[in-house]
C-alpha positions in Angstrom: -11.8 -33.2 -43.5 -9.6 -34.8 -40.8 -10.4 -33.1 -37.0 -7.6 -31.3 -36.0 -6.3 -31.9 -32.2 -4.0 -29.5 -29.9 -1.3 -31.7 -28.2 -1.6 -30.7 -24.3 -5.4 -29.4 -24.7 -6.2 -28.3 -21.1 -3.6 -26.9 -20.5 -3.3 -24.8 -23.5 -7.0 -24.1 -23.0 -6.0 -22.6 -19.4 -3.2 -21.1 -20.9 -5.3 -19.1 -23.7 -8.4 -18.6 -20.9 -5.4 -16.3 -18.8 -4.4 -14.7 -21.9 -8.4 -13.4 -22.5 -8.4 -12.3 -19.0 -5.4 -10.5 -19.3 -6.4 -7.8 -22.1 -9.4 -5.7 -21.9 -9.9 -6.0 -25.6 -10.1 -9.8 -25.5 -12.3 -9.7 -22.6 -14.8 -7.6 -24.9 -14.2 -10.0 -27.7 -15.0 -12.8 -25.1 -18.2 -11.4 -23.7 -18.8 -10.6 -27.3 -18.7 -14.6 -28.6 -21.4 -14.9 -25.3 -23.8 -12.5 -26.3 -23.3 -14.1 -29.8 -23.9 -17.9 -29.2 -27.0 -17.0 -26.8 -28.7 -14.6 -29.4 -28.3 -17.9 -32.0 -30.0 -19.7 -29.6 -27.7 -21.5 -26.9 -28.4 -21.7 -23.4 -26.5 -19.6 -20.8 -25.3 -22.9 -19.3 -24.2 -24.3 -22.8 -22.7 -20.9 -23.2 -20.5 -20.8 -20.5 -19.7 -24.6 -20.3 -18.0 -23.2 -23.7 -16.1 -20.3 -23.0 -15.5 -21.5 -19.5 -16.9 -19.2 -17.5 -20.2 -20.1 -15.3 -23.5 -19.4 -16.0 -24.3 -16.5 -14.0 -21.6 -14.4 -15.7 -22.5 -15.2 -19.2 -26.7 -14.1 -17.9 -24.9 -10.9 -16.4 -23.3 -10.2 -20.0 -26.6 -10.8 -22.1 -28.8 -8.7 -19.2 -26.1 -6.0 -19.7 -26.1 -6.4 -23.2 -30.0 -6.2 -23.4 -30.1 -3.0 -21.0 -26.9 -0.8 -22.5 -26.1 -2.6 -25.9 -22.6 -2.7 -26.9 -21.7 0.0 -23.9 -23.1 -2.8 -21.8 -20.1 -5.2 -22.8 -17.6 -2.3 -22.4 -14.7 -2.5 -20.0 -15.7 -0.5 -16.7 -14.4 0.8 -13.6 -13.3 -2.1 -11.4 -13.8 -2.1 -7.9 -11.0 -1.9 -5.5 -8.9 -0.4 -2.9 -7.1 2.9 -4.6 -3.4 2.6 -4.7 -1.6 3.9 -1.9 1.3 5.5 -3.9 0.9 8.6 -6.8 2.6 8.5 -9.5 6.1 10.9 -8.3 6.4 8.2 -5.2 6.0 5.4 -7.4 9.1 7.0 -9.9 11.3 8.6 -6.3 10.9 4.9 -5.1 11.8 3.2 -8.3 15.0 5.7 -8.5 16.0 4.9 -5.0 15.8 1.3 -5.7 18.6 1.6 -8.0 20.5 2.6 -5.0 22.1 0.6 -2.1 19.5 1.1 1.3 22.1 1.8 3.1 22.2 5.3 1.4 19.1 6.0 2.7 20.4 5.3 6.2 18.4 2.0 5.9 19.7 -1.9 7.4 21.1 -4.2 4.5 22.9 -4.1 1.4 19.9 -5.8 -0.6 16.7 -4.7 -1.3 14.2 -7.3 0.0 10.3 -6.6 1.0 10.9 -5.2 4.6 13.2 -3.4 3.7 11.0 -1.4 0.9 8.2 -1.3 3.5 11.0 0.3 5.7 11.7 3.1 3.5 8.2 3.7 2.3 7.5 4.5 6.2 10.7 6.7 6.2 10.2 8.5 3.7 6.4 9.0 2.6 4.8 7.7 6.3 2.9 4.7 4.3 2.6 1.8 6.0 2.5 -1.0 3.8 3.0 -5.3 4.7 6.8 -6.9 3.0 4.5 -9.3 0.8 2.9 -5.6 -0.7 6.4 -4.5 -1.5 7.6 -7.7 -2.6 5.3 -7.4 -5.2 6.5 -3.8 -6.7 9.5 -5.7 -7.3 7.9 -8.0 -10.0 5.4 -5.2 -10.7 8.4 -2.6 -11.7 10.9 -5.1 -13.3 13.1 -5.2 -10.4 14.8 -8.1 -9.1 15.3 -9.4 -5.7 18.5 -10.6 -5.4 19.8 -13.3 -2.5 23.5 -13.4 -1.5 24.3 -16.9 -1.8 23.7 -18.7 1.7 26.6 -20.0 3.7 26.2 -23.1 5.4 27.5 -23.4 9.2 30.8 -24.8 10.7 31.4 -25.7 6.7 34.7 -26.3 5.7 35.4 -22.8 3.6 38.7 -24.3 1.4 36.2 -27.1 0.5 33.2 -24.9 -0.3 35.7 -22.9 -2.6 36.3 -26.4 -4.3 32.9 -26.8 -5.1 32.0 -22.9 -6.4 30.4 -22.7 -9.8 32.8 -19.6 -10.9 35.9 -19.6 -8.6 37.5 -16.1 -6.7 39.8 -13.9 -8.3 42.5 -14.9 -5.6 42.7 -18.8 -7.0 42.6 -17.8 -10.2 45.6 -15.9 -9.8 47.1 -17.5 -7.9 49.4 -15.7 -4.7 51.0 -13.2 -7.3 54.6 -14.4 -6.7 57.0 -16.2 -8.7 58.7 -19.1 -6.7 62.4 -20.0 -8.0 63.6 -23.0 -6.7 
């Protein structure tokens, strides 16, 4: 039988190794295949050399294993800082994004991350860092959106010339009809 060969192996291998730590279900299936391969005999270094984990987590897996079977492989708690926002501010925020900030008697027309950090101080009295709030954007499906930078002492009829998608006014034109 001819060997079989995945064009772009590492990086589909990183790809796929992202994808296992993504879903708790394939993390069990992947601590699984550990306790699996060292039970048939493999070392914990050969072990993790082939799942691509290091040696020390795979021993942590198969001590788990050994102590609370299955259970032991189980998704738990994970450590870390509890979110700062409950669920109603999380749904009042993501409403008032679908607002201007200026209705909320905030600076701008855009939503950026200081501005979000600006209204989560207003209105709640969380403080929280732009780069936090920049990430509820992605988090919630929201978009930050940039008004297209203008570039200083530029020449604005030559700009115009260059514009992807031209303005309204020339397309139309002035409006009036010149008979000569």
């Amino acid at each position: 039988m001819k060997a079989l060969t995945i064009s772009d192996a590492p990086i589909i291998i990183l790809g796929l190794q992202d994808e296992i730590r993504r879903n708790a279900e394939a993390r069990y299936d992947h601590r699984l295949h550990g306790v699996l391969l060292v039970a048939q005999g493999m070392n914990c270094c050969k072990v993790a050399e082939f799942l691509g984990d290091s040696p020390r987590t795979v021993e942590y897996w198969v001590r788990r294993f050994e102590q609370k079977g299955l259970a032991g492989l189980q998704e738990g708690d994970r450590p870390g800082r509890p979110g700062r926002l409950d669920a109603a501010q999380i749904q009042e925020t993501q409403a008032a994004l679908r607002k201007r900030p200026c209705d909320f008697e905030l600076s701008g027309n855009l939503w950026d991350g200081k501005t979000l950090a600006e209204y989560f101080q207003q209105t709640f009295g969380i403080t929280l860092g732009a780069r936090q709030c920049r990430r509820f954007f992605r988090q919630w499906g929201f978009r930050l959106v940039k008004p297209r930078p203008l570039i200083a002492r530029a020449d604005p009829t030559r700009q115009a010339a260059h514009k992807k998608t031209p303005d309204t006014e020339s397309q139309t034109g002035s409006g009036r009809m010149v008979i000569g």
